[in-house]
Residue, then its C-alpha position, 0 to 999 in steps of 0.5 A: x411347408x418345409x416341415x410338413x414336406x421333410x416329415x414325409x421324407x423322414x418317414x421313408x427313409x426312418x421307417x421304410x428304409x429308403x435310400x433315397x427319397x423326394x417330395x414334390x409340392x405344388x401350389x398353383x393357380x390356373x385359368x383355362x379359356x377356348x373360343x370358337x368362332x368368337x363363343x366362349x366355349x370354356x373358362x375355368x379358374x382354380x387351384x391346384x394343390x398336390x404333392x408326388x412323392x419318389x422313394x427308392x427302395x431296393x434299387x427300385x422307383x416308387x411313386x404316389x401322388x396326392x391332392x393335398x398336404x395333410x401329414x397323414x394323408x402325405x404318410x399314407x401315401x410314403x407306405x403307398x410307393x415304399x410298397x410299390x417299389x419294393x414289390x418292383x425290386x423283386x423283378x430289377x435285374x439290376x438297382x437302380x442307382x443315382x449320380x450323387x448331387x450336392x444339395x441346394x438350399x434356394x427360393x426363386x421369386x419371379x417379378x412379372x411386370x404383368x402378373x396374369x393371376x392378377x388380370x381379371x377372365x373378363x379381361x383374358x377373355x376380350x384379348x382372345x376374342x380381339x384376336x378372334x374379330x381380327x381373324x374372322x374379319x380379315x377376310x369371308x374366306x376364313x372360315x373358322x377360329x378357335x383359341x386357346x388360352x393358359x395361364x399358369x402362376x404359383x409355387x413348386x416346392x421340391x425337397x429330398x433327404x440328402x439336404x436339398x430344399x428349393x422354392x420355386x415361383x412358377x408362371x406360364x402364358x401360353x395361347x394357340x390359335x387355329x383358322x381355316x379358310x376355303x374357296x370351292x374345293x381348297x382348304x387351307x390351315x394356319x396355326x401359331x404360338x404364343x409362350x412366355x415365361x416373363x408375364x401377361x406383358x407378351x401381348x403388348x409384343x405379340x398383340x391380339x391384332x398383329x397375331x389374329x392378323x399374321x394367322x388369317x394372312x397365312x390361311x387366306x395366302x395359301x388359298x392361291x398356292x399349289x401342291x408341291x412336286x413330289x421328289x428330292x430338292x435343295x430346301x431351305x428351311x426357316x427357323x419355325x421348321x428347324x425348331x421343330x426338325x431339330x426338336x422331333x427328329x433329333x431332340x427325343x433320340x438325345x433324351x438320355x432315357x429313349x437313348x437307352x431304349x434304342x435310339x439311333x444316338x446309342x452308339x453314336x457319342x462321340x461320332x460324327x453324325x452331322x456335316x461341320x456346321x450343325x452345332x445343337x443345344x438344349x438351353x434351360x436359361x434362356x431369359x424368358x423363354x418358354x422352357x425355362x426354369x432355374x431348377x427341374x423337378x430333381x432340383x438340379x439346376x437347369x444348365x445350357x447343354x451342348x449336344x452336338x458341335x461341329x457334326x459331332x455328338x457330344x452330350x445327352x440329355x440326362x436325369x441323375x439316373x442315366x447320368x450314372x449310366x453313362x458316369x456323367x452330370x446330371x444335365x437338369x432335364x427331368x420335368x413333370x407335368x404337374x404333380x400327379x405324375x413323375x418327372x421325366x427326362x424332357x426337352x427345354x429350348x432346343x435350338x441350332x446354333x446360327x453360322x453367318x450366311x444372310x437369307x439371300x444367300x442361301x438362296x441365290x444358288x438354288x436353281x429350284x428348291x423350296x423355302x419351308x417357313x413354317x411347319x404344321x406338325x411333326x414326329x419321328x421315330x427311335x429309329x431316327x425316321x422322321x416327318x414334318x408338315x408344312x403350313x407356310x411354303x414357297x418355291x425358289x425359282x433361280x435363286x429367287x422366291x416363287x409362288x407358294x405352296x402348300x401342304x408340304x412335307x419333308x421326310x427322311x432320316x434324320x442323320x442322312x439329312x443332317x449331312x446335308x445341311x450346307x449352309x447356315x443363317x446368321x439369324x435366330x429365333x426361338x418359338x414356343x411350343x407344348x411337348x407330349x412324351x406321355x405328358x405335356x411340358x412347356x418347351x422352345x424350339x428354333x434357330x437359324x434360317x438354314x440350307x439342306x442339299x437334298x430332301x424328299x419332299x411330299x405332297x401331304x403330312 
């Protein structure tokens, strides 16, 4: 594979008279499943081959993608994106330069204790449909079911023309799980996901009955709640909705690219935009997590990334475009999708770090508020206006839990919220998720059990 990869970047460079030229090779096996209300209504296996090819010519990118290795066809396509970019070097007004790197030589073998690509569909198949009986017969109020199941397993290969080759053994688990219930005129909604980077082995942790159980439990539970009072309240959020608050509202504006488009942190490196207790990071190699991986698609090695301490700003998340930018290191945020597309600054494991209050005590002072435990969805904006749904909510009446609510949302700017933030848990998790920024990517989202004095609370998402 190495042979036929380095003549590629040879050709760019030697005859096309790249500065700088990459290729990235993909060799991975997929298993796609969906079941609704315990019918398969998809299953496919197979194999993906391809390459993505990046020059730099002129100071301007260029990209091509094929299906296959084959030399000629890999040559033709090196022609295909040194054209294109030096067709787009005529419009740039300024080149576009990279931070240099050294080059790294590594191959990075994973050992799963359950290998998924060796689990036979029929076997994936029944896991997903044991996690559908148990929804479905938890109660006759649930309604429906519908399951996805991914797996993922193979090689990416990344080579460049300044000496860097890396192969890289790749393995994703993923499953989400959707239910409904109804009663007259209430209708209620549940989510969860499952992600691994560690084997087919998630499911003796997460096993389709405690999974299938905790989603009908929740949707069957907020048959009973009540709509929330709209209007500004002391909440706590648990580490489900911190994951996704910390992701959506201030993750993307912390992604070096979207910084420069316009984001609310452009001039806010080195500011204090948060109260003393927020301390932010996006990790790549948190063991098993679901946005980990030792090397991103620019073969920088992923890195833990501190981009807010005590309040402060202090880092982005950077590509070694933007970290010439800003004169820094590149962070090994740059992911694809896969390789019919070009890699991106994205998001890992995102998550705020814990402090050490007990669950308790962030609510015994709260005369009425909300516990906000699990979120439903969310977005925000560049502008650092965000949203976020609530599946799973509570009231706190005098220091204690209350009745539950539901479809709950918080809403706000994302700095004003964060300088309310005035406390912090001692616990932690991190919850897998699927990120779509023009493509989708595997990542975690989470942290700590934490308190905000005041935020605006909707009746809707």
């Amino acid at each position: 594979m190495k042979d036929i990869l380095s003549k590629a970047v040879n050709v760019a460079v030697q005859k096309y008279g790249a500065e700088y030229a990459e290729v990235r090779g993909q060799k991975l096996f997929k298993t796609m499943l969906t079941l609704k209300e315990g019918r398969a209504e998809a299953a496919k296996q197979g194999i993906e081959n391809g390459a993505a090819l990046r020059v730099l010519v002129n100071g301007a990118w260029g990209f091509a993608s094929v299906g296959t290795f084959d030399v000629e066809t890999l040559t033709m396509a090196v022609s295909d994106a040194c054209k294109m970019a030096k067709a787009a070097s005529s419009k740039l007004k300024k080149p576009i330069k990279l931070i240099s790197t050294k080059p790294i030589e590594d191959k990075v073998i994973l050992k799963p204790r359950k290998d998924p690509s060796k689990i036979s569909i029929e076997d994936k198949i029944n896991t997903t449909l044991t996690m559908n009986s148990k929804i479905l017969g938890y109660d006759n109020r649930v309604k429906s079911c519908t399951i996805d199941y991914l797996d993922l397993t193979g090689t990416n290969y990344f080579i460049n023309n300044e000496g860097s080759y890396i192969e890289q053994d790749k393995l994703y688990v993923w499953s989400r799980i959707l239910a409904t219930a109804k009663e007259g005129d209430i209708f209620t909604f549940s989510r969860e996901e499952i992600g691994s980077t560690s084997g087919y082995e998630v499911f003796d942790v997460e096993t389709p009955e405690i999974v299938g159980e905790r989603v009908a439990k929740r949707a069957v539970e907020q048959l009973k709640a009540k709509p929330p009072k709209g209007g500004t309240f002391p909440v706590i959020l648990g580490p489900n909705v911190v994951g996704v608050f910390v992701h959506e509202a201030f993750g993307h504006l912390a992604e070096a690219d979207l910084t420069l488009s316009g984001s609310v942190l452009l001039d806010k490196l080195g500011k204090k935009i948060a109260s003393n207790l927020v301390t932010f990071y996006d990790d790549g190699t948190v063991e098993g997590a679901f946005g980990s991986f030792k090397y991103d698609d620019e073969g920088i090695q992923a890195q833990k990334t501190l981009l807010v301490k005590d309040g402060v700003v202090v880092g982005l998340m950077h590509n070694r475009e933007t970290a010439q930018k800003f004169n820094t290191k590149p962070t090994g945020n740059m992911r694809a999708e896969d390789f019919r597309v070009e890699p991106i600054i994205r998001m890992r494991n995102t998550f705020m770090e814990p402090k050490d209050h007990s669950f308790e005590e962030l609510i015994e002072d709260v005369k009425f508020g909300y516990y906000f435990k699990s979120f439903r969805g969310g977005q925000a904006n560049l502008d650092g206006t965000f949203q976020v749904g609530i599946q799973e909510a509570y009231e706190i009446v005098k220091g204690e839990l209350g009745e539950p609510v539901r479809n709950a949302s918080i809403s706000g700017n994302t700095l004003e919220t964060l300088f309310k933030v005035d406390a912090v848990g001692k616990d932690f998790e991190l919850w897998p998720g699927r990120c779509g920024k023009r493509q989708t990517v595997f990542v975690c989202d989470g942290g700590p059990h934490v308190r905000v004095k005041e935020v605006l609370v909707g009746g809707s998402a």
